[in-house]
PAZAPA-4460 file (N, C-alpha, C; in steps of 0.05 Angstrom, whole numbers, plus 32768, in hexadecimal, padded with zeros to 4 digits):
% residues 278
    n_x    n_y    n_z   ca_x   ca_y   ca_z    c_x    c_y    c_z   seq   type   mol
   8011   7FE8   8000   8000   8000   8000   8012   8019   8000     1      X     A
   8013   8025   7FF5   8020   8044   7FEE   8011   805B   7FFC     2      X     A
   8016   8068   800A   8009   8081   8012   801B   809A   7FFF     3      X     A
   8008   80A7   7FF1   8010   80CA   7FEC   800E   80DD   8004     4      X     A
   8023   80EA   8003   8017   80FD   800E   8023   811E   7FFE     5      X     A
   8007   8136   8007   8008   8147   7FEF   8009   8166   8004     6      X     A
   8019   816B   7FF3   801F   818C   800A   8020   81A2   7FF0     7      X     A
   8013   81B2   800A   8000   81C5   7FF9   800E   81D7   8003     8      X     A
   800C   81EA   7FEE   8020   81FD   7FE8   8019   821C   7FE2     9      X     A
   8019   8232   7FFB   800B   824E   8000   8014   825C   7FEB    10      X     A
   8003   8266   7FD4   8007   8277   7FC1   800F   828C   7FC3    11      X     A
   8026   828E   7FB3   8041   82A3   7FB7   8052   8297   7FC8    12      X     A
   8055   828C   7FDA   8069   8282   7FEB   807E   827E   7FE2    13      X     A
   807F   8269   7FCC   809D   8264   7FC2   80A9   826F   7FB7    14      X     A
   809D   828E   7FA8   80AE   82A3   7F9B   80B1   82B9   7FB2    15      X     A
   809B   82BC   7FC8   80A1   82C8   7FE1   80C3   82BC   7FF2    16      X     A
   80C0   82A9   7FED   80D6   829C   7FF8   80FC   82AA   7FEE    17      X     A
   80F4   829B   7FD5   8102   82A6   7FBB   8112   82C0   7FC1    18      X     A
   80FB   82D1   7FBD   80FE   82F0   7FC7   810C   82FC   7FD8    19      X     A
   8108   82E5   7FF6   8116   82E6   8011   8138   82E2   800F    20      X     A
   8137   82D2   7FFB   814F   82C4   7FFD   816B   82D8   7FE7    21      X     A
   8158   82E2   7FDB   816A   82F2   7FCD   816A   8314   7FD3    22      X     A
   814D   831C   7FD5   8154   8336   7FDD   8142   8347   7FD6    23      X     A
   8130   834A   7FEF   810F   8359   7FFA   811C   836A   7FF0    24      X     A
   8126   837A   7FED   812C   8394   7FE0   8129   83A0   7FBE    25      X     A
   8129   8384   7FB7   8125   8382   7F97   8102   837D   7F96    26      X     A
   8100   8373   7FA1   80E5   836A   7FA4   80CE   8382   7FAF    27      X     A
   80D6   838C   7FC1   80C4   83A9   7FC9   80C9   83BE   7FAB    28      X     A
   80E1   83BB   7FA3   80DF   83CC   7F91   80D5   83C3   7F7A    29      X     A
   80DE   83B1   7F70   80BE   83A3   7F54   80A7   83AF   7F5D    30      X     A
   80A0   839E   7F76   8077   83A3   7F81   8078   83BD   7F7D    31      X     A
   808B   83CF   7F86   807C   83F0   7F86   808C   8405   7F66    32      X     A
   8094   83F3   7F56   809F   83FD   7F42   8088   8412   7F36    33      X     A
   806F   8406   7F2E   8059   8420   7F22   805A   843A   7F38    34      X     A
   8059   8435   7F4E   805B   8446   7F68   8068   8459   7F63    35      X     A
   8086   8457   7F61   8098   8461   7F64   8097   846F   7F4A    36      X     A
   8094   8463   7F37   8096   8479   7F1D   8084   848C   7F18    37      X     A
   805D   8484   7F2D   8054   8499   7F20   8060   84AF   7F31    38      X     A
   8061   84AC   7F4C   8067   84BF   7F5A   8084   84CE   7F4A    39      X     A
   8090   84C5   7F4A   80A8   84CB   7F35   809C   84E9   7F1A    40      X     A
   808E   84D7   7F0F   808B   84E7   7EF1   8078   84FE   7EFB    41      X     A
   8069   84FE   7F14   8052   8510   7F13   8069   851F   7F26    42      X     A
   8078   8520   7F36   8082   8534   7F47   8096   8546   7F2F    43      X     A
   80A7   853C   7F21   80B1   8545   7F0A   80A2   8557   7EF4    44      X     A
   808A   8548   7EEC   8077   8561   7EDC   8076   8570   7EEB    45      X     A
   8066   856E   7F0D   805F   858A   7F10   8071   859F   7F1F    46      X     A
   808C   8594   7F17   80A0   85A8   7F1C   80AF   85B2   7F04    47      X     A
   80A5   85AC   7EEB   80AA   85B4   7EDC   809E   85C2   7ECD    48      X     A
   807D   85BE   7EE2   806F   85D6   7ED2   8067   85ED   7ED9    49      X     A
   806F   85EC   7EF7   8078   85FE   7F08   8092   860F   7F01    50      X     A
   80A6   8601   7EFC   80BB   861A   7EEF   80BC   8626   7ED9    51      X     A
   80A9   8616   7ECC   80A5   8627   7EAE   809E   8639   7EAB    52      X     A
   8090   8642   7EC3   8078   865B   7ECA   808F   867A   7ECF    53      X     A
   80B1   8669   7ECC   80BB   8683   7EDC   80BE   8697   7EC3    54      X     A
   80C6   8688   7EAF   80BC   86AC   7E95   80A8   86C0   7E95    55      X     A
   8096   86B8   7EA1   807A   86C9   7EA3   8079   86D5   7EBD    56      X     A
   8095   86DA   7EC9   8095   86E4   7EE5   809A   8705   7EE1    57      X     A
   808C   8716   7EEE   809C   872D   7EE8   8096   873C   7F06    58      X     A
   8095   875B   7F02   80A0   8769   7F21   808A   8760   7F2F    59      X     A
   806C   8768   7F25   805A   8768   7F33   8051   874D   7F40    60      X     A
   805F   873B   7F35   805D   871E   7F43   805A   871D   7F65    61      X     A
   8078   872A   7F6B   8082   8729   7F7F   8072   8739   7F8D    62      X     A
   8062   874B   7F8E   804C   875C   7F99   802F   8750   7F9A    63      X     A
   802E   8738   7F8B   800C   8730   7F8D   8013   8716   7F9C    64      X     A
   8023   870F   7FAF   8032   86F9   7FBD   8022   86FE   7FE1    65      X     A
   800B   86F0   7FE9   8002   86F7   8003   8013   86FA   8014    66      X     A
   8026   8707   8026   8037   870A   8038   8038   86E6   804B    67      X     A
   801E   86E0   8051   801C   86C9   8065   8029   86BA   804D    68      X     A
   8035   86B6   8034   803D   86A0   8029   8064   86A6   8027    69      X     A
   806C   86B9   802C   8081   86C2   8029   808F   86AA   8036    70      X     A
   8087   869E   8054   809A   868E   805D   80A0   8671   8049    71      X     A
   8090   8673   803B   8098   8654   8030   80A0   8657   800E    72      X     A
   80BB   866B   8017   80C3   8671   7FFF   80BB   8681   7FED    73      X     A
   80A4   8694   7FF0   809B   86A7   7FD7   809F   86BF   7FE0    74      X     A
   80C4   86CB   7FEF   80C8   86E7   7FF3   80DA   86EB   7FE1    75      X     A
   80DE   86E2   7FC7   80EA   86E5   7FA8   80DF   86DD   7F98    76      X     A
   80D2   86E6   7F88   80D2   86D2   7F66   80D2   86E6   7F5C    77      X     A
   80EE   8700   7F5E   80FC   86FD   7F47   810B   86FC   7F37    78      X     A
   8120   86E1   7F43   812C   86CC   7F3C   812E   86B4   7F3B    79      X     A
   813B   86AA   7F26   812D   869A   7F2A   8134   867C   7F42    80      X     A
   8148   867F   7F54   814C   8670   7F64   8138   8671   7F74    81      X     A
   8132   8693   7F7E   8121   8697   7F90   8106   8694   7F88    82      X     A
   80FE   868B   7F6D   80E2   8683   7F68   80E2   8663   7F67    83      X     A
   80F1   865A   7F5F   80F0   863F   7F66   80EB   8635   7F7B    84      X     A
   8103   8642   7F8C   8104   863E   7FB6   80E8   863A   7FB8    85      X     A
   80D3   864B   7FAE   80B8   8659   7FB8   80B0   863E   7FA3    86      X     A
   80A9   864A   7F8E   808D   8636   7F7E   8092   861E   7F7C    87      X     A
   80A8   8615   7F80   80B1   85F2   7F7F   80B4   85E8   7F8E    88      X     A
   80CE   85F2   7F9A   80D9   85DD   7FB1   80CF   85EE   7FCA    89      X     A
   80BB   8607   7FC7   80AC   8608   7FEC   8091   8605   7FE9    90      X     A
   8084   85FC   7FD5   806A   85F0   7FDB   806A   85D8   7FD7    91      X     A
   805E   85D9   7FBA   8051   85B9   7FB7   805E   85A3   7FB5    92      X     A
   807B   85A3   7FAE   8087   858B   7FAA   8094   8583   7FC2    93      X     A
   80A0   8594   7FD8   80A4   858A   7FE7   808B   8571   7FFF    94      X     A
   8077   8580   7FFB   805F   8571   8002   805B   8555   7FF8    95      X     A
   805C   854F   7FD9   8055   8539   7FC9   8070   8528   7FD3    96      X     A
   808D   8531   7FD2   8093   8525   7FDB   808C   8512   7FFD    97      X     A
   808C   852A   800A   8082   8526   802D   8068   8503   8026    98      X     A
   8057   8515   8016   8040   84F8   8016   804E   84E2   800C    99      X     A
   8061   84DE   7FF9   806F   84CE   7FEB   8076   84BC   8007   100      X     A
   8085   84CA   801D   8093   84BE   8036   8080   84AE   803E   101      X     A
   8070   84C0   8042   805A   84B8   805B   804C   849A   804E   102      X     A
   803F   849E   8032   802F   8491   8022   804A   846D   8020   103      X     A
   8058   846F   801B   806C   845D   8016   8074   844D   8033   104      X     A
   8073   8460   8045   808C   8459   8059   8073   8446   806B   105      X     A
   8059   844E   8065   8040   843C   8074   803D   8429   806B   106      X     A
   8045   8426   8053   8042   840D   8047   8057   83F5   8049   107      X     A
   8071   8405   804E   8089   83F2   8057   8083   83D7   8070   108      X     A
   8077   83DA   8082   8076   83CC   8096   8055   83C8   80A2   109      X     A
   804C   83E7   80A4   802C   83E6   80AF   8016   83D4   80A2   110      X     A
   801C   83D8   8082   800A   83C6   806B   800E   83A9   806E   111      X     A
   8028   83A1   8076   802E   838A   8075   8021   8376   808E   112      X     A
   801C   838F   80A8   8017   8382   80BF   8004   837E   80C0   113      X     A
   7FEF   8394   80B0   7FCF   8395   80AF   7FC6   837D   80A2   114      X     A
   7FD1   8372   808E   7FC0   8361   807C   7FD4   833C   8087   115      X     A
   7FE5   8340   8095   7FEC   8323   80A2   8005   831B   8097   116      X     A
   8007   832B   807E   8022   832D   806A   8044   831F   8084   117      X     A
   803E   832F   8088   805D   833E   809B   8060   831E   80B1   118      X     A
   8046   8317   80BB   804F   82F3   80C8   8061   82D8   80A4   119      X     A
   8051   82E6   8095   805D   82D6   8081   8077   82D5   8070   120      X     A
   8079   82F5   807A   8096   82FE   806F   80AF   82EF   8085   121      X     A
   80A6   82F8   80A1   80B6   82F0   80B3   80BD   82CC   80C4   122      X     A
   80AC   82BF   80AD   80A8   82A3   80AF   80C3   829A   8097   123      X     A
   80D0   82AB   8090   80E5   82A1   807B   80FC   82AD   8092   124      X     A
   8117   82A0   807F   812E   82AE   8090   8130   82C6   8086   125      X     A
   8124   82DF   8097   812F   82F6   8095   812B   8303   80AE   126      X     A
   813C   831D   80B3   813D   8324   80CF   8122   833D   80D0   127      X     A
   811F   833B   80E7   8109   835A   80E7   811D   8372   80D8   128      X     A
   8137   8377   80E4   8145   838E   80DF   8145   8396   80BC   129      X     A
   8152   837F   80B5   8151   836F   8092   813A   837A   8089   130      X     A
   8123   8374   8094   8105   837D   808C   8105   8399   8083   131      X     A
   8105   83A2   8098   810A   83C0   8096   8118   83CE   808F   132      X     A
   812B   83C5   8089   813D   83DA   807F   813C   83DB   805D   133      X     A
   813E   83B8   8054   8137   83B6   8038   8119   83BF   802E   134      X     A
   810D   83C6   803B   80F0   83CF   8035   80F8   83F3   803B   135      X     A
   8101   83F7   8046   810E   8411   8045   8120   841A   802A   136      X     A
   8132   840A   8024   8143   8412   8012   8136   8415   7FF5   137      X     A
   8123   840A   7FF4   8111   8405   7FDE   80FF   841F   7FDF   138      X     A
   80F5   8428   7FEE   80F0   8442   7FF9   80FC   8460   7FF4   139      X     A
   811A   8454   7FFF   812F   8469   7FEE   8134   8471   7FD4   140      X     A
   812D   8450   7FCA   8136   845A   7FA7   8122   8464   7F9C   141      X     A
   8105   8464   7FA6   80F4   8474   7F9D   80FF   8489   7FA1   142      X     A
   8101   8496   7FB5   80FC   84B1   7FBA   8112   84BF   7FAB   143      X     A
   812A   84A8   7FA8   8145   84B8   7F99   8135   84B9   7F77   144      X     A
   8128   84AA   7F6D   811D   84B1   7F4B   8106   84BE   7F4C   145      X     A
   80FB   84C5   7F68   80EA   84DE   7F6C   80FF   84F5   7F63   146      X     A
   8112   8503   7F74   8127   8515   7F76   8132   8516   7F53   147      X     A
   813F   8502   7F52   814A   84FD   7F30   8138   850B   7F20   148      X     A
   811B   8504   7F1E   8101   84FF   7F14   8101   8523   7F0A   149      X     A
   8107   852F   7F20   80FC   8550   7F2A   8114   855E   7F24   150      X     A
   8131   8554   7F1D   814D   8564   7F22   814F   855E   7F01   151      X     A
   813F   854B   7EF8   8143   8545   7ED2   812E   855B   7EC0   152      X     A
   8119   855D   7ED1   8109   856C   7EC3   810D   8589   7EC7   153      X     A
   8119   8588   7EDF   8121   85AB   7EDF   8135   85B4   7ECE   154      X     A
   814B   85A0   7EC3   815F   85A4   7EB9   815E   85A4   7E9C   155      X     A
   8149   8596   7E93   813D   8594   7E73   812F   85B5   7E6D   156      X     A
   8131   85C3   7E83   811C   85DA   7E76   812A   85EF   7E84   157      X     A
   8142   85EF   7E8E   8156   8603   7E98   815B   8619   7E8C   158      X     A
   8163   8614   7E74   8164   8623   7E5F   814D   8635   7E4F   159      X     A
   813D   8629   7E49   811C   8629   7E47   810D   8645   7E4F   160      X     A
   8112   8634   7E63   8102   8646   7E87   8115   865F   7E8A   161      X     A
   8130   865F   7E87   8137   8676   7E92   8140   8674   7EAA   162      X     A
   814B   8659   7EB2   8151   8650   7ECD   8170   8656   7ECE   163      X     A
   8184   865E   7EB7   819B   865B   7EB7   81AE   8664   7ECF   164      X     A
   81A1   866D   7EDF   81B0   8685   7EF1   81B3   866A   7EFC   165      X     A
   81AA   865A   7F11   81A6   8647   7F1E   81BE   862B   7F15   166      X     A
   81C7   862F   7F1F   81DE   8615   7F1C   81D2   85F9   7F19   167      X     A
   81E7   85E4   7F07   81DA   85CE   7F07   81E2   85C0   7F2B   168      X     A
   81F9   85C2   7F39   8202   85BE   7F4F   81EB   85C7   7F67   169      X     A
   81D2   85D8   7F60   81C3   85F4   7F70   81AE   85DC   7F6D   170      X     A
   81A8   85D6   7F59   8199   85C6   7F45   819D   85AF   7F5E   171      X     A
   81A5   859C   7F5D   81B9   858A   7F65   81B8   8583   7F7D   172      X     A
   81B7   8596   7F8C   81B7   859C   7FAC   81A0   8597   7FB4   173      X     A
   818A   85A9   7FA6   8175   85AD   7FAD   8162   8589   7FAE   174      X     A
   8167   8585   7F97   8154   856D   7F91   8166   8556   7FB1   175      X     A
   8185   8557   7FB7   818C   8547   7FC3   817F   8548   7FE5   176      X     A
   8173   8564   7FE6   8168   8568   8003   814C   8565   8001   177      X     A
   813B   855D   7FE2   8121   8555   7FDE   8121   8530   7FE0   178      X     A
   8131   8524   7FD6   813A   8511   7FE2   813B   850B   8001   179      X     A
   8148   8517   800A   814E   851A   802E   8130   851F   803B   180      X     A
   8126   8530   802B   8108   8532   803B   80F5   8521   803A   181      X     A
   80F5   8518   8029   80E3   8501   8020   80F0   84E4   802F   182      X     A
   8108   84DE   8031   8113   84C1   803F   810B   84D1   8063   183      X     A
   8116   84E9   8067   810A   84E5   807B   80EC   84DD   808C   184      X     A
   80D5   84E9   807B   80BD   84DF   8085   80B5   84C9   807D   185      X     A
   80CC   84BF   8068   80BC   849E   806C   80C9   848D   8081   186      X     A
   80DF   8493   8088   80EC   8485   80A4   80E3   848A   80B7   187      X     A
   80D3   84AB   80B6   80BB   84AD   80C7   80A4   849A   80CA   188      X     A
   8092   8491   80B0   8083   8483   80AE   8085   8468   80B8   189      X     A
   809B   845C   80AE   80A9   8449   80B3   80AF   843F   80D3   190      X     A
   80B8   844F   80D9   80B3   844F   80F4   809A   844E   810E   191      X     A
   808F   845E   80FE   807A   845C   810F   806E   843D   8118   192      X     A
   806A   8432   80F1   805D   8422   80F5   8068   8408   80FA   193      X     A
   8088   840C   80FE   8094   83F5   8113   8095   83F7   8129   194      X     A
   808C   8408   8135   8090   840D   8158   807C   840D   815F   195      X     A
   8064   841B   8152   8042   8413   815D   802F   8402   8152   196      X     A
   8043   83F2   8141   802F   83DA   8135   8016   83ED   8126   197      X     A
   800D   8408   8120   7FF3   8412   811A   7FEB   840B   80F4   198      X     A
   7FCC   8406   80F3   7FC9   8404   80DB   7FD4   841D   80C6   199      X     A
   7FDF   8412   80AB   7FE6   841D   8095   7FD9   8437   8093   200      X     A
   7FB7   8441   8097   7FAD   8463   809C   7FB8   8475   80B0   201      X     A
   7FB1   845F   80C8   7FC4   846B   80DD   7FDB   8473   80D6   202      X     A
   7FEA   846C   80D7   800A   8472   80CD   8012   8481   80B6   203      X     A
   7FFC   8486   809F   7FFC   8496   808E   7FFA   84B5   8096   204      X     A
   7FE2   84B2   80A3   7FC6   84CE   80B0   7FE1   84DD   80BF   205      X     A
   7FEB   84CA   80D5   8004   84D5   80E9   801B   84E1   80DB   206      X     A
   8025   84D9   80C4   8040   84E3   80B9   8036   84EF   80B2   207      X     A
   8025   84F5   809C   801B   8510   8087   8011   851F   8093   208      X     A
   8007   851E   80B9   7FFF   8530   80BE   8017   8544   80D6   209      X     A
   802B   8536   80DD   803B   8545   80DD   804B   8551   80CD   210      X     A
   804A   854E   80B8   8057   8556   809F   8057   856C   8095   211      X     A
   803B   8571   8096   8024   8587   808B   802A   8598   80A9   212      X     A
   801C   8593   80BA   8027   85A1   80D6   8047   85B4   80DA   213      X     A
   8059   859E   80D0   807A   85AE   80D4   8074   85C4   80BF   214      X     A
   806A   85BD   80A5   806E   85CC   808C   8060   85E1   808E   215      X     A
   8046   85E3   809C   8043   85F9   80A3   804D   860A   80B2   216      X     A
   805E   85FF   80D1   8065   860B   80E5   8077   8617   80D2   217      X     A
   8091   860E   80C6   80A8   8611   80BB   809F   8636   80A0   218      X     A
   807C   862F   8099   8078   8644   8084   806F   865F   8093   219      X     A
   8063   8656   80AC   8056   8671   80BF   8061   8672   80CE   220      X     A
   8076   8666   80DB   8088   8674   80F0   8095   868C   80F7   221      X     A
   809F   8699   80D5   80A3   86B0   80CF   808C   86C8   80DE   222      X     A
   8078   86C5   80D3   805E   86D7   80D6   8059   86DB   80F3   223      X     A
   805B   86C2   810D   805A   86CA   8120   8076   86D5   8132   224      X     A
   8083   86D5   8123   809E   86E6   812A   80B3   86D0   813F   225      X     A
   80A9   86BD   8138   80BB   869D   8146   80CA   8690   812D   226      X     A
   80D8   86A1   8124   80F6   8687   8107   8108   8673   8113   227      X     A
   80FF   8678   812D   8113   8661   813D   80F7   8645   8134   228      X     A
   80DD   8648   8138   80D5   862E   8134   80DF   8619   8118   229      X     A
   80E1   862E   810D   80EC   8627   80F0   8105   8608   80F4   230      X     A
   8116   860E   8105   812C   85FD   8112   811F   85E0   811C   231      X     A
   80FF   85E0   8123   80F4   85C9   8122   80EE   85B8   811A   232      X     A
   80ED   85C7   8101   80E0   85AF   80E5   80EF   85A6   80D2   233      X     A
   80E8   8595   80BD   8108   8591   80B2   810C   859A   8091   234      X     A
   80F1   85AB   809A   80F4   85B4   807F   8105   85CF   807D   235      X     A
   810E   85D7   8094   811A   85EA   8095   813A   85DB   808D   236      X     A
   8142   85C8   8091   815C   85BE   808A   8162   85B7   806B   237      X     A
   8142   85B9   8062   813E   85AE   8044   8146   85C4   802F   238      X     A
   813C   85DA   8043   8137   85F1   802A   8144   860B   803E   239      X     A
   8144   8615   8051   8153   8623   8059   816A   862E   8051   240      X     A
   8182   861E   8054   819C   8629   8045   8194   862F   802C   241      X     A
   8183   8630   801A   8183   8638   7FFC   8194   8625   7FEC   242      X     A
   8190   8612   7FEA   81A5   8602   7FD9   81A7   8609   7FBA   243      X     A
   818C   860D   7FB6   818C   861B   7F94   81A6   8630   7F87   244      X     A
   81A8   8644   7FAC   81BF   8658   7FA1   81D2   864D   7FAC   245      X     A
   81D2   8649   7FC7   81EA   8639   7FCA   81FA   8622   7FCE   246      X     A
   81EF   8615   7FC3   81F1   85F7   7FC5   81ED   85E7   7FD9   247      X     A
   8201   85CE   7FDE   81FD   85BB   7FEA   81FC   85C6   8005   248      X     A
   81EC   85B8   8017   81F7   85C4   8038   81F6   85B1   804A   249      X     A
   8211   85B2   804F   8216   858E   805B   8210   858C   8076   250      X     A
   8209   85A6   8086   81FE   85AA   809F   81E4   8596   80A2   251      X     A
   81CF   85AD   808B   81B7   859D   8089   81B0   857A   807D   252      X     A
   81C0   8583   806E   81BE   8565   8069   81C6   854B   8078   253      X     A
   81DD   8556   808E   81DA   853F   809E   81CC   853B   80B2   254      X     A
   81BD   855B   80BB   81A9   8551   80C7   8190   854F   80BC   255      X     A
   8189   854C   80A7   816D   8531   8098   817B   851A   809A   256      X     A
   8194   8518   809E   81A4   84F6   8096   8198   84E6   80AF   257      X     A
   81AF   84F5   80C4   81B4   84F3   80E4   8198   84E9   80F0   258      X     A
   8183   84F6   80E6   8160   84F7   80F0   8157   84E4   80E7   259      X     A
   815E   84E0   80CB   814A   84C1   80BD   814F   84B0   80C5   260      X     A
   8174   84A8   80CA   8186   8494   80D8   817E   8492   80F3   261      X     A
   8174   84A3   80FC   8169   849B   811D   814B   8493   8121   262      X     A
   813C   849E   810C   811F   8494   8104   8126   8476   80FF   263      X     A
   8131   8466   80F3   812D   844B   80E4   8139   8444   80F8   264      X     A
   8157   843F   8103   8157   843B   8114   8145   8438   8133   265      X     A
   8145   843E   8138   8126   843F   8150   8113   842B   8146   266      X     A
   8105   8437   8128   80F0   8428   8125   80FE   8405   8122   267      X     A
   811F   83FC   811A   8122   83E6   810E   811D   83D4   8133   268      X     A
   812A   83E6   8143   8134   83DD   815C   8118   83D0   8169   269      X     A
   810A   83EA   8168   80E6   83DB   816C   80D6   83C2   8163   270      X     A
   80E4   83C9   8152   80D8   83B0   8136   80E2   8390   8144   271      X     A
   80FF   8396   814B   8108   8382   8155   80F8   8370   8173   272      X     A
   80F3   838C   8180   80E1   8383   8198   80C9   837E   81A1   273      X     A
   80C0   8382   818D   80A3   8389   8189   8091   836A   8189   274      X     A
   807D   8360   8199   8070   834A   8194   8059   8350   8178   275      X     A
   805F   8340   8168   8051   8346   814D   803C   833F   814B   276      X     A
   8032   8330   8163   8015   8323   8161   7FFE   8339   817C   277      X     A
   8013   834E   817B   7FFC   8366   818A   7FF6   8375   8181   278      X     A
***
């Protein structure tokens, strides 16, 4: 008499496995490849259609500018570093990036915990730390072909636009501390949702809404006559020194580095201690 016996086999598992063994990092980045590009191509258009606007700038510009908006970059446009500072890199893009963090960095770990994912990931040989960090780095390279995305299209219409005053190095700087802003709130995100276990909205709602919170403190601080709050947020490290005119600023930039590096950290250390079934 022969007995079979037949083992059944959890769909995806064996390429889940696969994945583990060579490198979650390749793998987060496939799954979120559409992700990453739209955010990519749409942050790029609309900074490119934002600086196109600077030919059509003239004196009276700078006079129909509400005073309450001055702090977030619109006490120049009329140059064009100082209109960029203002219409690009101090409103909207630094924002899209910010949601970019927030939107990504919830999905690194919180999505995974919510839907049961994250017991199945950690049922292979890989470490919690491993987890996170390669779900992080994957994270990064978005946000770096976000930056690329926005430093290519400004530079295709340099000429164009009338941007020439502006260095490609000015150029350069700037996109590298739009980068920095964006890895930092997703290590924000990221964090959160390794240290409080909270669902993927949660963890979204919380980053974007401090985000929005600093960015405003950092735009009206001026107005109530407090520029020291400015020192609180990190968008002041982003855009403060002016990198457009003067380049790189290795002050600020190591502290967005120094801050993200202590964000992930924390959140990896938690991750580690954390009972996953609470």
């Amino acid at each position: 008499m022969t007995t079979t016996t037949s083992t059944t086999t959890v769909p995806g598992s064996a390429a889940l496995a696969r994945a583990c063994n060579r490198s979650l990092f390749t793998k987060t980045l496939y799954d979120n490849r559409r992700v990453f590009t739209v955010w990519a191509v749409a942050t790029g258009l609309l900074a490119m259609m934002y600086a196109g606007f600077y030919p059509q700038i003239n004196a009276d510009t700078m006079a129909a500018v509400p005073e309450a908006m001055r702090g977030f970059g619109l006490n120049d446009t009329t140059t064009a570093a100082g209109y960029l500072q203002g219409a690009v890199f101090g409103l909207l893009v630094p924002l899209l990036v910010t949601f970019y963090g927030a939107a990504t960095g919830a999905r690194m770990i919180s999505a995974d915990e919510d839907s049961g994912y994250l017991d199945l990931l950690l049922a292979h040989p890989i470490s919690r730390t491993r987890l996170l960090l390669h779900r992080y780095a994957a994270l990064a390279t978005g946000a770096a072909v976000i930056a690329a995305a926005v430093l290519g299209a400004l530079l295709a219409i340099r000429t164009s636009a009338g941007l020439d005053t502006i260095t490609i190095a000015g150029f350069t700087a700037q996109a590298l501390n739009l980068a920095l802003l964006s890895l930092l709130f997703g290590a924000l995100a990221t964090a959160i949702g390794a240290v409080t276990g909270a669902g993927r909205a949660i963890v979204f709602g919380t980053t974007a809404g401090l985000g929005v919170a600093t960015y405003a403190l950092h735009g009206f601080a001026p107005q109530i006559g407090a520029d020291w709050l400015r020192y609180l947020t990190p968008f002041h490290y982003y855009i403060g020194g002016q990198p457009l005119t003067h380049g790189f600023q290795p002050a600020d930039i190591a502290i967005l580095t120094v801050t993200t590096t202590v964000l992930i950290a924390a959140g990896a250390w938690r991750l580690n201690h954390r009972d996953l079934g609470r």
